[in-house]
N, C-alpha and C positions, 0 to 999 in steps of 0.2 A: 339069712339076709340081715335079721333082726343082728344080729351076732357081728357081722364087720361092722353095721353101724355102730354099736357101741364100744369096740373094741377102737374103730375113728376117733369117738368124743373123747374116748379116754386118753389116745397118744394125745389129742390135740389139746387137753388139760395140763396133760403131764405136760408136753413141748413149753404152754404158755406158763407155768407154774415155774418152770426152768429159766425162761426170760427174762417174768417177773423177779425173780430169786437173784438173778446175776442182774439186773436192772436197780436194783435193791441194793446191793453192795458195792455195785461202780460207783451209784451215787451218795452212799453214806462213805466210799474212803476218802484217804487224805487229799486225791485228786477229785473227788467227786463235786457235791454242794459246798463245802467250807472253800474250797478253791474257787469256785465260780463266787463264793461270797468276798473272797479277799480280790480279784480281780475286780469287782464291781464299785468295790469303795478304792478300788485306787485310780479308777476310770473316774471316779467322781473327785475324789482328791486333785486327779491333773487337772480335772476342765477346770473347778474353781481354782486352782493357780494360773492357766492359762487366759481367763475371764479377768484375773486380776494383775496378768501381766500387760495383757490387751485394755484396761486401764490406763498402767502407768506409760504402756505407749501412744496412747489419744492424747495423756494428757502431756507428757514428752514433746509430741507435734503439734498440739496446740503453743508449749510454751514458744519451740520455735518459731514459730509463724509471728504471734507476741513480738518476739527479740527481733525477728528480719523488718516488720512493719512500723518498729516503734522504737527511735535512734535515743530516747529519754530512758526506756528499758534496757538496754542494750548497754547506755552509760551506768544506770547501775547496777545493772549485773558485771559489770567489770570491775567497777568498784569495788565492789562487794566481794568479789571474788580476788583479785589483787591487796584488799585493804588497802584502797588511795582514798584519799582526802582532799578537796579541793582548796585550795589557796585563800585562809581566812577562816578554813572550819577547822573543830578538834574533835578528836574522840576520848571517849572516857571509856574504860576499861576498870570495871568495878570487879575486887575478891569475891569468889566464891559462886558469880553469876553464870548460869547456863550457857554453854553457847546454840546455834543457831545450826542446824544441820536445812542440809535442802530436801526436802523430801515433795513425793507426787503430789500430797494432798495439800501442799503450801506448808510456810516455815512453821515450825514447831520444834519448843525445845527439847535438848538433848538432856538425856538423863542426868542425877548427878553424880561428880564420882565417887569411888566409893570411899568412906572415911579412912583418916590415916589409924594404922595400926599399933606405934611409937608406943 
């Protein structure tokens, strides 16, 4: 009697040593842990793109809401956009100055270019 019970313990060492062993090497290959680690930074990668796309579209619909409620906003974003001038004003266009790109966070200049090569 004495003799199956421990002949039991032993398969059931051996069986979980087996497990263990193959538990062991699924998670140390190249699908194992390093895979679950590059999935987890790229799940993190998208939210903060997605968190900062979900930004620039709050701030997208706020600008519209802006331009629909506010016919002063609306004339110079046309403006602005077209380059018109009202009847009596001028613009001056200075060398070498930045220009103006439109960006989410509000206007901010544009880099500058890059020197000539000559």
């Amino acid at each position: 009697m004495r003799l199956k019970k421990a002949a039991g313990r032993l398969v059931f060492l051996i069986v979980f040593a087996l497990v263990a062993a193959y538990g062991y090497r699924t998670l140390r290959s190249p699908q194992g842990l390093p895979a679950l680690r590059e999935k987890w930074s790229e799940i993190r990668k998208m939210e903060e793109e997605n968190a900062a796309l979900e930004r620039e579209n709050d701030y997208r619909g706020q600008r519209i809401l802006k331009l629909k409620s506010n016919p002063s906003e609306q004339e110079l974003e046309i403006r602005k956009k077209l380059k018109l001038l009202r009847p009596g004003e001028t613009s001056f266009i200075l060398p070498g100055q930045p220009t103006r790109s439109d960006t989410p966070h509000g206007d901010s200049p544009a880099p500058p270019p890059p020197p000539n090569q000559d």
